[in-house]
C-alpha positions as CSV (number, residue, x, y, z in Angstrom):
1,X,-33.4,-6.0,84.9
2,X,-30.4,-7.0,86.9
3,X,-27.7,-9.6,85.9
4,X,-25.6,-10.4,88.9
5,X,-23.4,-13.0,86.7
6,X,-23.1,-12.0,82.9
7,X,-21.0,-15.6,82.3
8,X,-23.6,-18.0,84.2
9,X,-26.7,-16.3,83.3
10,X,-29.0,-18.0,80.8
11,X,-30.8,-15.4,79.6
12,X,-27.5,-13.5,78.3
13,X,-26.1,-13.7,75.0
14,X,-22.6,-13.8,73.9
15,X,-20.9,-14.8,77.2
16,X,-17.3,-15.3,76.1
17,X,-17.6,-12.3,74.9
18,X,-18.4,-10.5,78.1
19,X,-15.9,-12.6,80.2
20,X,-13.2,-11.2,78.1
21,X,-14.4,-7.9,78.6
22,X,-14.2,-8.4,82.0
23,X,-18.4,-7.4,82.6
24,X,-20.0,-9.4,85.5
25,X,-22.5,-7.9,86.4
26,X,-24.9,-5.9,84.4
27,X,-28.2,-3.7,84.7
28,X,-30.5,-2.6,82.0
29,X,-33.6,-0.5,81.9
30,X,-35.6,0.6,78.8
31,X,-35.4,4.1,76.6
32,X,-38.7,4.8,76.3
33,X,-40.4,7.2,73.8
34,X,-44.2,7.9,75.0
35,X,-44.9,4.4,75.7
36,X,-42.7,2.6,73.0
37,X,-39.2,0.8,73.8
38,X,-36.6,2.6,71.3
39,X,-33.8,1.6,73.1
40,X,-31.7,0.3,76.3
41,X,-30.0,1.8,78.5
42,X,-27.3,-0.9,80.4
43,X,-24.6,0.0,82.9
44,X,-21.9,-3.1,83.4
45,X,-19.6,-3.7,86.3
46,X,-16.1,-5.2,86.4
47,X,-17.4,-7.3,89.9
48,X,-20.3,-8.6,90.9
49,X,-22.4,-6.5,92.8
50,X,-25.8,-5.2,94.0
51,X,-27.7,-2.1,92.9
52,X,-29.6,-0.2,95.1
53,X,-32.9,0.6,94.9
54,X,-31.6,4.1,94.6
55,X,-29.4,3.7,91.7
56,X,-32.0,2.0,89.8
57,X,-34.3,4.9,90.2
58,X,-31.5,6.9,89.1
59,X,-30.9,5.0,85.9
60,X,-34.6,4.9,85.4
61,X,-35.1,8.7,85.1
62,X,-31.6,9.2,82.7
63,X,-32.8,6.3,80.5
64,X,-36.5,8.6,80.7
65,X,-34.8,12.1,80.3
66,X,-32.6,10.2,77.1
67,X,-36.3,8.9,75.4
68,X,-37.6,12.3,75.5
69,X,-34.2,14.2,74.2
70,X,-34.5,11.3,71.3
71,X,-38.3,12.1,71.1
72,X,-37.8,16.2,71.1
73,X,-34.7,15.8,68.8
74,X,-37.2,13.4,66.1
75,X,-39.8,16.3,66.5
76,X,-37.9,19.3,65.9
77,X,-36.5,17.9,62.7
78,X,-39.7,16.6,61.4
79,X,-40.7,20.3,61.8
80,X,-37.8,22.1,60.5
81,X,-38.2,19.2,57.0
82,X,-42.4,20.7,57.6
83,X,-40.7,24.4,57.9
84,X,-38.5,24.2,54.8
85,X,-41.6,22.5,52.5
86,X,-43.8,24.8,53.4
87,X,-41.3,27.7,52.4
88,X,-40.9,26.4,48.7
89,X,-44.3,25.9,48.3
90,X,-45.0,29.9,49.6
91,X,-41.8,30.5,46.8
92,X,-43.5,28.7,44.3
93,X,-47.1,30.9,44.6
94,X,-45.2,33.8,44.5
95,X,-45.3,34.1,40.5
96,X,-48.9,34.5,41.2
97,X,-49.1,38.4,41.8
């Protein structure tokens, strides 16, 4: 989604806000995980311009790329909590022999 005017735009929240910041313009594209939204990804810029078709591509794939370091990051720790339970319970059998 591209904002071309942050201060006129309906749909944005926050406006004074973004004036004093100086953000005109601004471009967002979901973080996806699989196929659920976890986040956003928004580049602003100081003057009001266009984005390519290019760049949005671009933005696309980094926003894509940033879901799946999020996803493979949520993974590995789920399996090194899996990893460290299934170590005590191996520890606690041990007394057995």
């Amino acid at each position: 989604m591209v904002v071309k005017n942050a201060s006129t735009d309906k749909g944005v929240q926050y406006k004074d806000e973004k004036k004093e910041e100086g953000i005109v313009t601004i471009l967002s594209v979901p973080i996806k995980s699989k196929e659920n939204v976890i986040g956003v990804l928004r580049l602003y810029s100081a003057v009001p311009r266009e984005f390519t078709e290019d760049e949005i591509m671009l933005v696309t794939a980094l926003a894509y790329q940033g879901g799946l370091a999020i996803q493979n990051a949520s993974l590995y720790l789920m399996l090194k909590s899996d990893m460290k339970e299934l170590k005590d319970e191996i520890w606690s059998h041990r007394c057995w022999f």
